[in-house]
C-alpha positions as a LaTeX table, in Angstrom:
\begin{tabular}{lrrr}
\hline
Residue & $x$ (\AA) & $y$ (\AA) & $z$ (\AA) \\
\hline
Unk1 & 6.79 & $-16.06$ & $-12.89$ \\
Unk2 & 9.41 & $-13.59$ & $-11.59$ \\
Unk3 & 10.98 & $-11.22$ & $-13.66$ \\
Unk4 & 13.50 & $-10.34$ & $-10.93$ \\
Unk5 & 14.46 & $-14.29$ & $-10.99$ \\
Unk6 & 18.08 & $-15.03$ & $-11.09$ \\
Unk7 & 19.71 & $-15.30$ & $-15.13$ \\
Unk8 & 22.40 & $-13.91$ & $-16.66$ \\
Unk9 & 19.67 & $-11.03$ & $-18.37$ \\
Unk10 & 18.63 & $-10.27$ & $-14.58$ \\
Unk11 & 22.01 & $-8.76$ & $-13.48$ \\
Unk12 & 21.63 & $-4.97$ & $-13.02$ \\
Unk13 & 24.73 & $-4.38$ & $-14.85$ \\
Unk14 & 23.38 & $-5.71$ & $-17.84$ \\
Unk15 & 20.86 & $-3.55$ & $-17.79$ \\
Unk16 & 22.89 & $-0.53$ & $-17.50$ \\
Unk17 & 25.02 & $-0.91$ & $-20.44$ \\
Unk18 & 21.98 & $-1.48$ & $-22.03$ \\
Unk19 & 20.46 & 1.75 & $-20.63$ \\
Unk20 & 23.82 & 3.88 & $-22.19$ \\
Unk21 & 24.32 & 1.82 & $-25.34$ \\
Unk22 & 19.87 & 2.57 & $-26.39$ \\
Unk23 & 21.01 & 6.50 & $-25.51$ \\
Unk24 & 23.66 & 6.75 & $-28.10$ \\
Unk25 & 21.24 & 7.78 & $-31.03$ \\
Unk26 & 19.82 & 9.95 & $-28.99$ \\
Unk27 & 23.24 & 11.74 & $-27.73$ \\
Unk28 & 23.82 & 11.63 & $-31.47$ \\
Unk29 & 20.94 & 13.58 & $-32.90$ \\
Unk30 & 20.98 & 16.39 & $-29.77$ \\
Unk31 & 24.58 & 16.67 & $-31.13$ \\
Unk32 & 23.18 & 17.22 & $-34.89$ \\
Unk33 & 20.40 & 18.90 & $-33.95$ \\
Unk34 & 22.34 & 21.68 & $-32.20$ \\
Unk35 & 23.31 & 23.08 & $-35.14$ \\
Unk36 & 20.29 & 23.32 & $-37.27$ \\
Unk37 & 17.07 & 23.32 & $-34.69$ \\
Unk38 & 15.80 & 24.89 & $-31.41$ \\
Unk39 & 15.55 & 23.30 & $-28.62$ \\
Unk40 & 12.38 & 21.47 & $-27.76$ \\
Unk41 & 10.44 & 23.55 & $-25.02$ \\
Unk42 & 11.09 & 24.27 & $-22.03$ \\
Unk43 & 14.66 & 24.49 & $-22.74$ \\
Unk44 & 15.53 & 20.98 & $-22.81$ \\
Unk45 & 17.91 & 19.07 & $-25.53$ \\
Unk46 & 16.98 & 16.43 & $-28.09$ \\
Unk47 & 18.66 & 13.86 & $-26.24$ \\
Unk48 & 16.26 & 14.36 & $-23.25$ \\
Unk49 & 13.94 & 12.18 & $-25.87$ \\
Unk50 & 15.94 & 9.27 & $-24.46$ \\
Unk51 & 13.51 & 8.90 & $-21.57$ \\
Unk52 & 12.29 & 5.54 & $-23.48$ \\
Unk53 & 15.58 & 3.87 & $-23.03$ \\
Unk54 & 15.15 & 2.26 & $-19.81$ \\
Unk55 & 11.44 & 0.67 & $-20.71$ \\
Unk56 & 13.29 & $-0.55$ & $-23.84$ \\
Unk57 & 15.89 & $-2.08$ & $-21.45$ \\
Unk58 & 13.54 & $-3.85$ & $-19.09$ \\
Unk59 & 11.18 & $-5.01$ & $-22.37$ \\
Unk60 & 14.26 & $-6.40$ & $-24.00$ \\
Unk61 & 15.63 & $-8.27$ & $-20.87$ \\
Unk62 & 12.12 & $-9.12$ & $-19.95$ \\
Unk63 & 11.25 & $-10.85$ & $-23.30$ \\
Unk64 & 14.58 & $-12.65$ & $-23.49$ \\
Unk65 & 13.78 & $-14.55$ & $-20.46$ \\
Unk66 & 10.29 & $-14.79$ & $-19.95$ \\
Unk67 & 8.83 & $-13.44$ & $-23.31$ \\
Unk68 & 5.61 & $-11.37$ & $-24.06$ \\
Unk69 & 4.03 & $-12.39$ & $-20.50$ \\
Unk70 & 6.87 & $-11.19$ & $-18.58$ \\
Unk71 & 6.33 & $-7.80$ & $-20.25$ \\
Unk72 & 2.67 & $-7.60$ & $-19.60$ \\
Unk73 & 3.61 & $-8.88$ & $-15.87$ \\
Unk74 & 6.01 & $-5.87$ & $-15.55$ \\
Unk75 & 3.71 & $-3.46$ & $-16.81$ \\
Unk76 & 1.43 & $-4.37$ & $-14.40$ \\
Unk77 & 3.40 & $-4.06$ & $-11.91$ \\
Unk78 & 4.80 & $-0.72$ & $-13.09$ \\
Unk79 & 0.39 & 0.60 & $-13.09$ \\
Unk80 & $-0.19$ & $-0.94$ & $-9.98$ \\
Unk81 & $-1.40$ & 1.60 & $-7.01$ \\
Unk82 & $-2.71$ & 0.27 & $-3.63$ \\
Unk83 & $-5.18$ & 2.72 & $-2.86$ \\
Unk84 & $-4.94$ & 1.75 & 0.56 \\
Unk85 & $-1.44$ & 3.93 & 1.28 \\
Unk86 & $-4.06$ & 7.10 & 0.83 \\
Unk87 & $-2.11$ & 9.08 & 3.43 \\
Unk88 & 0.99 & 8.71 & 1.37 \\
Unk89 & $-0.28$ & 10.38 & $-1.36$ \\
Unk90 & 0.28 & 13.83 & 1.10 \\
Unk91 & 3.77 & 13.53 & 0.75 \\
Unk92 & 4.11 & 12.45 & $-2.63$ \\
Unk93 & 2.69 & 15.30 & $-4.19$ \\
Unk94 & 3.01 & 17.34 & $-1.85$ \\
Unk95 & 7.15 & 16.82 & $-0.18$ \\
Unk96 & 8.43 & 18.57 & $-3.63$ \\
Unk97 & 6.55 & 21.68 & $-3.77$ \\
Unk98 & 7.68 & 22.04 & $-0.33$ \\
Unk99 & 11.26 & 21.35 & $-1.23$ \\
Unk100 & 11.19 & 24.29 & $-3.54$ \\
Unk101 & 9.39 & 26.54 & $-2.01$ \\
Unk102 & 12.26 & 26.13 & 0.86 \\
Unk103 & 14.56 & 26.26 & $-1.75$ \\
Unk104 & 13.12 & 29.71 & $-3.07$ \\
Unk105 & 13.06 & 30.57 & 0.55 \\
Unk106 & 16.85 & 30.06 & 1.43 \\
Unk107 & 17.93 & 31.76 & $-1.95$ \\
Unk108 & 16.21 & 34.39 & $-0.64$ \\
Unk109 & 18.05 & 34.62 & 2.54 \\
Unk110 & 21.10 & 34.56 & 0.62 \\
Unk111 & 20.41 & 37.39 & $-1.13$ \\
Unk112 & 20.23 & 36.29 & $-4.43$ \\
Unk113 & 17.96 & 38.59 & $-6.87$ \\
Unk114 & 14.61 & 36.75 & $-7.75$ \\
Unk115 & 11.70 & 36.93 & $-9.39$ \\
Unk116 & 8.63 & 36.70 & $-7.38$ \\
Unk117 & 7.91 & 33.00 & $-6.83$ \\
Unk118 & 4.48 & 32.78 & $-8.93$ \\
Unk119 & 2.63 & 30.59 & $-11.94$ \\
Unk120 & $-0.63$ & 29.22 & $-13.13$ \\
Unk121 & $-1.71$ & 26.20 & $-12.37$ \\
Unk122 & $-2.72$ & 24.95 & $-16.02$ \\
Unk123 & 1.35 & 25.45 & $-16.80$ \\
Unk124 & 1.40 & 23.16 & $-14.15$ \\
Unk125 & $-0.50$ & 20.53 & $-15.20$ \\
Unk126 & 0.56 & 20.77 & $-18.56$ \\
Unk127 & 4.41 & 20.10 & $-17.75$ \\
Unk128 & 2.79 & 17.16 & $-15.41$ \\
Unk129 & 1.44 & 15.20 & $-18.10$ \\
Unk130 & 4.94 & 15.61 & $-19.76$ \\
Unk131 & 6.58 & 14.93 & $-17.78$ \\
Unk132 & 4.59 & 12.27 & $-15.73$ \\
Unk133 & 4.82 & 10.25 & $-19.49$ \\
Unk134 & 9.00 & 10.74 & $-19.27$ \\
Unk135 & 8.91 & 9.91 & $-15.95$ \\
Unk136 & 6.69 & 6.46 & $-16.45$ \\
Unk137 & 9.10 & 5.32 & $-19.23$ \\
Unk138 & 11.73 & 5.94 & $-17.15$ \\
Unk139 & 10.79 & 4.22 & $-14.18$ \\
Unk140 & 9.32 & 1.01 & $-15.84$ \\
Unk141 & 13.19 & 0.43 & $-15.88$ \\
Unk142 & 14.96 & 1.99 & $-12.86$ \\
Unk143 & 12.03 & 1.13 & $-10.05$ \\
Unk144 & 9.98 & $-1.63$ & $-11.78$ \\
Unk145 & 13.36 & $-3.78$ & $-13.63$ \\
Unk146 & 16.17 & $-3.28$ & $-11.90$ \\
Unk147 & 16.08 & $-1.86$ & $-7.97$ \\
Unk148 & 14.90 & $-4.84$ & $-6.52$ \\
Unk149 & 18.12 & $-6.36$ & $-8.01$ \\
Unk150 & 20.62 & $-4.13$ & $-6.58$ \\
Unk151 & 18.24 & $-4.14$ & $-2.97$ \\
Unk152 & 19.43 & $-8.27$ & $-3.08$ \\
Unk153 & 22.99 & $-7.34$ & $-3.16$ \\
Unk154 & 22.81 & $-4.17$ & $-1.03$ \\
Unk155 & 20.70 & $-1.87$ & 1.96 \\
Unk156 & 18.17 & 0.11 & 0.21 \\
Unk157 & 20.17 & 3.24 & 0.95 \\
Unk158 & 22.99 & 1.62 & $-0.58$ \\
Unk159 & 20.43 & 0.52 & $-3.61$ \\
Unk160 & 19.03 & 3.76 & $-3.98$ \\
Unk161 & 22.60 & 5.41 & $-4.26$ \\
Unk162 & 23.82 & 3.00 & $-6.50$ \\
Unk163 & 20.80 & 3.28 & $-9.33$ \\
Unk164 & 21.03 & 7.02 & $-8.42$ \\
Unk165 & 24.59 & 7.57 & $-9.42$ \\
Unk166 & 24.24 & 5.58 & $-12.45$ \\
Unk167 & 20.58 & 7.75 & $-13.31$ \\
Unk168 & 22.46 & 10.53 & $-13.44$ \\
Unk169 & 25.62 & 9.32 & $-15.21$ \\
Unk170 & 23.43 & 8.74 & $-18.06$ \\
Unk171 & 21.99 & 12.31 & $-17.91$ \\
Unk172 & 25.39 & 13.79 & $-18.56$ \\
Unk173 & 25.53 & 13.77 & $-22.36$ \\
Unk174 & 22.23 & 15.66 & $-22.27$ \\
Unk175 & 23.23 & 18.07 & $-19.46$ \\
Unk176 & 26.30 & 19.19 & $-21.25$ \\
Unk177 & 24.14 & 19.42 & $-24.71$ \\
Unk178 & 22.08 & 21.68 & $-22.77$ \\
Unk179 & 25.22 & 24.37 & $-22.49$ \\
Unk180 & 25.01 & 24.18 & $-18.68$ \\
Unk181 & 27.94 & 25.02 & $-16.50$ \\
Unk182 & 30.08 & 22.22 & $-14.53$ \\
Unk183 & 29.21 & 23.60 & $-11.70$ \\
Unk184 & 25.25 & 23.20 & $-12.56$ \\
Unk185 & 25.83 & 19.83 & $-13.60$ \\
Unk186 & 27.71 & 19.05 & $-10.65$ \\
Unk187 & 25.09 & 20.13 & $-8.04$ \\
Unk188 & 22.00 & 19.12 & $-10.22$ \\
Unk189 & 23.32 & 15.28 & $-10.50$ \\
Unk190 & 24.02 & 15.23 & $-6.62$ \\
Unk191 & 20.86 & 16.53 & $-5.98$ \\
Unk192 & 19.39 & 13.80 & $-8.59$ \\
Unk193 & 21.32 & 11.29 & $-6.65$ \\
Unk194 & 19.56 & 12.34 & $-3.25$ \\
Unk195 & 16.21 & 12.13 & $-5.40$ \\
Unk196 & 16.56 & 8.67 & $-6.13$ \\
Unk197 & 16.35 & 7.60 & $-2.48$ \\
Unk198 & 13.46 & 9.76 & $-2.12$ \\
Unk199 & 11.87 & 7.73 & $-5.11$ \\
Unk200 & 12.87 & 4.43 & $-3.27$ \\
Unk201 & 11.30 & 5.71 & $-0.41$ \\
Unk202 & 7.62 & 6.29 & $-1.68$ \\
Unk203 & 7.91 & 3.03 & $-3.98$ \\
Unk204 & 8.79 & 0.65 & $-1.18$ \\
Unk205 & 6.11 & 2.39 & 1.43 \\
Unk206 & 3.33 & 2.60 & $-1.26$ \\
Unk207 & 3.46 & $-1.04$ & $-1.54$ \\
Unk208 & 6.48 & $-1.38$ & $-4.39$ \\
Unk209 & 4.57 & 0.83 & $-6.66$ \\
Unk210 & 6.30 & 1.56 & $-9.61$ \\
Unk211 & 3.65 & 4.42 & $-10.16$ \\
Unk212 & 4.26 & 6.36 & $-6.80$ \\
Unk213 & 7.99 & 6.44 & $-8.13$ \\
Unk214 & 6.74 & 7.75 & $-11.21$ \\
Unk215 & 4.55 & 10.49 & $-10.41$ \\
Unk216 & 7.33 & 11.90 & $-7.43$ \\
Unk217 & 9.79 & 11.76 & $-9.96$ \\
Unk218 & 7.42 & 14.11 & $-12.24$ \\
Unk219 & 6.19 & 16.43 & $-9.48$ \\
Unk220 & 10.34 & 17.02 & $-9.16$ \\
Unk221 & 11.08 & 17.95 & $-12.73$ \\
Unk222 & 7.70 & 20.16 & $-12.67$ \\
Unk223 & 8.01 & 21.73 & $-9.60$ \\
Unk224 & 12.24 & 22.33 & $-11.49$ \\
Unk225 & 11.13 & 23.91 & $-14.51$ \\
Unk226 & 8.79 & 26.30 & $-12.21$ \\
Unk227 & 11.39 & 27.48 & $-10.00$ \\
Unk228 & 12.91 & 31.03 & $-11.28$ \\
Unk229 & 16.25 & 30.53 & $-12.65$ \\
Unk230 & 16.31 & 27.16 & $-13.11$ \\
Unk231 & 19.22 & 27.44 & $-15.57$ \\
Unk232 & 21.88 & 29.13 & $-12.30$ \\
Unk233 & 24.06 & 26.96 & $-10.66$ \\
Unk234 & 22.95 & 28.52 & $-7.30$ \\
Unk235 & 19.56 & 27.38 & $-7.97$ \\
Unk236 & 20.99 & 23.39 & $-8.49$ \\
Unk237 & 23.29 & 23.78 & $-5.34$ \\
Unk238 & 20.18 & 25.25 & $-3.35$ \\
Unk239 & 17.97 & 22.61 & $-4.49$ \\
Unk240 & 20.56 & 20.09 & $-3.58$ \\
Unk241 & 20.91 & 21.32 & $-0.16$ \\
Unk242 & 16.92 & 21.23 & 0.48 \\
Unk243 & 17.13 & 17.60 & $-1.15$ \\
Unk244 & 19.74 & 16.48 & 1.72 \\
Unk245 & 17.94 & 18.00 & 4.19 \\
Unk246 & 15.00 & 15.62 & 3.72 \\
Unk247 & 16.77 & 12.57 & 2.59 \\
Unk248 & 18.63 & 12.75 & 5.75 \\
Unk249 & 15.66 & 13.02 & 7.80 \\
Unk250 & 13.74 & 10.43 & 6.04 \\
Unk251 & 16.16 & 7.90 & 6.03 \\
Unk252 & 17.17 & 8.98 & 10.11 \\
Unk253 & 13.36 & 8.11 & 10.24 \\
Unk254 & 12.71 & 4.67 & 8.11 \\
Unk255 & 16.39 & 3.46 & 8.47 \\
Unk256 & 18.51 & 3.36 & 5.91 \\
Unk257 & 18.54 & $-0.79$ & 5.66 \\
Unk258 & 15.05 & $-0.86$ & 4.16 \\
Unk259 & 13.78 & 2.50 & 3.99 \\
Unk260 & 10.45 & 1.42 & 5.70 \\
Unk261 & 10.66 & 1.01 & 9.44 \\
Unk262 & 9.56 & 4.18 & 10.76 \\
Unk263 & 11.52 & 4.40 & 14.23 \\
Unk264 & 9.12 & 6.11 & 16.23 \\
Unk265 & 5.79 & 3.72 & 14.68 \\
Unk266 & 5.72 & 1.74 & 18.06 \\
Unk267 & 6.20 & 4.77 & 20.30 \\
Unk268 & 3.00 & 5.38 & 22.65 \\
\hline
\end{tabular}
């Protein structure tokens, strides 16, 4: 049974509108809740609770066509870690903390007035298990339901653009909720978009693993919420321009038609 099999539920742009139409309540009550509640920590907005839409999506589509199994066959695959990519687990949890720190780094040189770049590792892991459960929800539906659909109609740059763009679409609403400036929204979605071929690029070379997606996608909103300032719009341009950086050298690298065939593997 393949849950990616051609239908009319297994078009990505179902899926989409399905995505946006499951985050209306949610846009809703951050609306409401603006004007009788705090913020949830770490200054994010109600809405941000709409991380469960996309698993919805993909369990919705999922059962239509193929019923309870396809949903147990999906979350399987969404689990699933080949333990024999070890070496890729360097980069994946390593690659963002790098990205910031060079981020911190060239804020730095621009002469922007920060705080010391410092904090304690059980904050860490705290916003990790957060955010690693956001992150799982999410992906069930962007990585696990619907990329390998758009990769049929498109390069996996192309793919990874695509679900990128739309990602970040959808985080608008909350964005704006959130009281941040255009220009932070502007920077912080392009830099998303950027992200999401990064994401591609450790789910396709970790053996389609809907988990490796998951946790990268984590380590970036921790490794975020840790950088000083996160609320400036420098700090979401900077970001963006360390994001580039690397997604231009790792798709030079792996190719931008599958995002897999490292160019210099053959070299002696």
């Amino acid at each position: 049974m393949n849950i990616n099999s051609k239908s009319s539920n297994h078009n990505p742009w179902n899926f989409f509108m399905l995505v946006f139409i499951l985050a209306i309540p949610f846009w809703l009550i951050g609306m409401a809740a603006e004007h009788w509640q705090q913020k949830i920590p770490i200054n994010l907005p109600f809405s941000a609770l709409m991380f469960v839409c996309p698993m919805i999506a993909a369990f919705i589509l999922v059962f239509r066509t193929h019923g309870s199994d396809g949903i147990k066959k999906l979350l399987k695959k969404s689990f699933h870690l080949r333990m024999k990519y070890k070496i890729w687990f360097v980069p994946l949890f390593l690659l963002m903390p790098v990205i910031t720190i060079c981020t911190y780094g060239f804020m730095k040189l621009m002469g922007e007035p920060l705080p010391n770049l410092h904090f304690s590792i059980l904050t860490a892991l705290t916003f990790f298990v957060v955010f690693f459960i956001a992150a799982i929800c999410e992906e069930i539906g962007w990585q696990g339901y619907v990329y390998d659909m758009l990769e049929k109609r498109s390069p996996a740059l192309g793919a990874s653009i695509v679900l990128g763009v739309t990602w970040q679409l959808w985080h608008v609403v909350p964005h704006v909720q959130n009281h941040h400036s255009p220009a932070w929204i502007l920077w912080q979605c392009a830099g998303s978009v950027l992200l999401r071929i990064l994401i591609v690029w450790f789910y396709k070379n970790m053996g389609k693993s809907v988990l490796a997606g998951a946790i990268f996608h984590a380590m970036n909103n921790v490794c975020s919420f840790l950088l000083p300032n996160y609320d400036s719009s420098y700090v979401t341009f900077s970001l963006f321009i360390m994001t580039a950086l690397a997604a231009i050298i790792i798709t030079f690298l792996w190719g931008s038609k599958t995002l897999t065939r490292y160019r210099f593997k053959h070299a002696s």
